[in-house]
C-alpha positions, 0 to 999 in steps of 0.5 A: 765326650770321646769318639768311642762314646759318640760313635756309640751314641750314633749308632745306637741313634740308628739301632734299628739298621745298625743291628740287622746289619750286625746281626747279618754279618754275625750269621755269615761269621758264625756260618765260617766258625762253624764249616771251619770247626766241621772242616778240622773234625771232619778231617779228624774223624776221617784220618780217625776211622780206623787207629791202632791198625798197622796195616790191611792186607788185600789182594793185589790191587789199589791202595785207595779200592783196598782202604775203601772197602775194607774201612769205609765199606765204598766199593767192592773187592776186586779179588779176594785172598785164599784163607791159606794166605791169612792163615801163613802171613798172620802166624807170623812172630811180629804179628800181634792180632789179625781181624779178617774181614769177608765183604759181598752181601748187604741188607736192605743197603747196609754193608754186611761184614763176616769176621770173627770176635777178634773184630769187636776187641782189636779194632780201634777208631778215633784215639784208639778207642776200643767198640763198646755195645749199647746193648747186648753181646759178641757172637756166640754162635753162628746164627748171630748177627751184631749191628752197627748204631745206624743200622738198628735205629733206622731199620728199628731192629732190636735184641731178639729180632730176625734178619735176612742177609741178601746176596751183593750189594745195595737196596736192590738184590734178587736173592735173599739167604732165607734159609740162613736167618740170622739173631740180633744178640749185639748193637754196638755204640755209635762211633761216628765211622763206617761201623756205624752203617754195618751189620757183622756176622761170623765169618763162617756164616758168610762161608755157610750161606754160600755151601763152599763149607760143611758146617761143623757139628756146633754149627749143625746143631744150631742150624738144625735147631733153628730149622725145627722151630722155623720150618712153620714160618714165612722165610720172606720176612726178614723182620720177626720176632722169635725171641721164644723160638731162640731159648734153646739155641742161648742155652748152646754153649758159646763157640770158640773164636777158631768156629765162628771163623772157621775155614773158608777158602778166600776172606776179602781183607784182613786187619793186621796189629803189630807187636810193634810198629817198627815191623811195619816196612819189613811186613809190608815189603814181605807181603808185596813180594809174597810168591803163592799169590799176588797181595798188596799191604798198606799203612792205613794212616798213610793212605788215608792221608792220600785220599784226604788230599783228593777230597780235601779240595771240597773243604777249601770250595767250601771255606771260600764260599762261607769267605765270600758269605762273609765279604758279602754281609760287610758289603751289607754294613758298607751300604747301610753307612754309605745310605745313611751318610746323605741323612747325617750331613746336617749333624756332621756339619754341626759337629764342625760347628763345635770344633771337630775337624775333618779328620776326627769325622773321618775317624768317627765314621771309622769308629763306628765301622769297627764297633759294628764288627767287632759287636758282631764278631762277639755276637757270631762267637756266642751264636757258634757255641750256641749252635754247637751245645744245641746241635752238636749230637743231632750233627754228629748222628746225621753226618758223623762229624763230632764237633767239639766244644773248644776253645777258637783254634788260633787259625779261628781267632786269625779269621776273626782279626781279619773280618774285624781289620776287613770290616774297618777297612770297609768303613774307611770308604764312608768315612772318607766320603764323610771327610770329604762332605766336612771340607765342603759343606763347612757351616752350611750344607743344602738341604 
């Protein structure tokens, strides 16, 4: 009989502790697998954010306040930049498209973000992967408001539905535009991005519900229409349906994208794409030295490699804590083998008594060692897929990292060969311990 088969025959002689102790160690394994792939995808998603964007133009301040802002929709724009400014940088010929983006106001904590149509078929996340709508439309008119996945599911809004925007950010805000509600023609797909948290609106709204503008004759003739078939109800209410009341305004004619952006006096930021990307350097240079106002222009990629280089150390925290979740469950096996040793002296002594050598005891117990975590590092592989197959959407809608159904990256298969080498090297010690009961217990042990 070979030592492979009798440390097999051993340990399925103990099956009751041997498998709660794989079965630990298979956890803590598939719990490292999976922070591990969350790790990777996070960092791609994140760097993924915004694609196929050459640069965002901001007034003058940080790189990183700029990028927050204007793509993941954390903080506040110091200062904004005057629409003459957007208008001069964005004609220029290396320029391809532009989306301007005008931040401020919220809705029930949701970021709102005025832009223009340029937004919904230039804007790229991911490997450049264009927004697509689950349900609905762009803007046609200036009382429409577009969603973002999250927004309608958790304020369970739907097609037709009314929304109030309120002034600054946040769940709290003391003043609500009531008298400018807005229709819910659009809800985009999820794309695991801050798109998802954010409700659009046309530009020229933003500018409307503030006066700094008149309204054109398009926008007058929506605003009067809805204030002829409101003026009977609670403007408090930012939830209605009024799907009858909006009929006529589906029957305007849809407004060109120049009157959804309209003419305000300052945007927060805009998204610039260039015809190619050797441009990028020049206009940027430019930009910093623009003589009318104080502007700052950055490589997206670029910075958000930067930011990923301060949150990163939170990933490595916690790799090492799932190591140690690791470490801690082989400890488990070591205590089993060494608890089980006082209890199998009598069959090592008779495994001498057959011929075995102490060193081939020493190997038996190594054997076993490795078995256990070998069995359980295939265990922890079956469980990792498991989790991701049944898992993997509720995930991504919770936390907006996608985890991939792939193949074990080599640093995965790296981490695997070195729990099952640490997992052996664990073993040496009660194997040994068994050598040394081999060479003095002899024929005879005490009982």
């Amino acid at each position: 009989m070979s030592l492979l088969t009798l440390s097999r025959k051993s340990l399925l002689n103990r099956f009751s502790s041997i498998a709660i102790t794989t079965i630990a160690i298979a956890l803590s394994i598939t719990l490292l697998l999976l922070i591990e792939r969350a790790r990777v995808d996070a960092k791609a998603s994140f760097h993924n954010t915004v694609s196929g964007t050459d640069l965002i133009v901001g007034a003058r301040t940080g790189s990183t306040e700029l990028l927050l802002f204007s793509v993941f929709r954390i903080g506040h724009p110091t200062n904004n930049l005057s629409f003459k400014s957007y208008q001069d940088i964005t004609s220029k010929r290396s320029v391809k498209w532009a989306i301007p983006l005008s931040l401020g106001d919220s809705h029930k904590g949701f970021s709102v973000i005025g832009t223009n149509n340029d937004y919904f078929a230039h804007y790229r996340y991911a490997n450049k992967q264009n927004l697509a709508f689950s349900k609905g439309h762009a803007f046609e008119q200036v009382n429409h408001v577009v969603l973002g996945s999250n927004v309608a599911k958790k304020l369970h809004y739907h097609l037709g539905d009314s929304i109030v925007l309120s002034h600054g950010a946040g769940n709290t805000s003391f003043h609500h535009h009531d008298d400018h509600p807005f229709k819910v023609v659009g809800i985009l797909a999820a794309t695991g991005t801050a798109v998802d948290n954010s409700v659009h609106v046309p530009l020229v709204a933003i500018d409307n519900i503030h006066g700094s503008t008149m309204p054109s004759i398009s926008q007058k003739h929506v605003a009067d229409e809805h204030h002829d078939h409101d003026h009977n109800h609670d403007h408090h209410d930012d939830h209605q349906h009024h799907s009858e009341q909006h009929d006529e305004h589906d029957k305007l004619p849809a407004l060109s994208n120049a009157e959804l952006t309209g003419q305000p006096k300052q945007i927060s930021a805009f998204l610039l794409g260039l015809k190619s990307p050797i441009f990028a350097l020049q206009l940027q240079r430019n930009i910093s030295q623009y003589k009318q106002e104080p502007l700052l222009a950055i490589m997206p990629k670029f910075t958000l490699r930067q930011l990923w280089e301060v949150v990163g150390v939170f990933e490595k925290a916690l790799l090492v804590i799932s190591g140690a979740v690791v470490v801690i469950a082989l400890l488990g096996m070591l205590t089993n083998l060494l608890a089980s040793l006082s209890q199998r002296r009598r069959e090592l002594a008779i495994l001498r008594s057959v011929g075995a050598s102490p060193r081939t005891i020493f190997t038996l117990l190594g054997l076993e060692a490795l078995l256990i975590t070998v069995c359980a590092t295939l265990l922890a592989i079956a469980f990792y897929y498991l989790v991701i197959v049944l898992l993997a959407n509720m995930l991504g809608s919770i936390s907006g990292i996608h985890l991939q159904l792939m193949a074990l990256s080599q640093y995965q298969m790296s981490l695997l060969a070195g729990i099952i080498l640490l997992g052996t090297l664990f073993g040496c010690l009660p194997a040994y311990k068994a050598y040394r009961y081999a060479l003095s217990d002899g024929l005879t042990i005490k009982v």
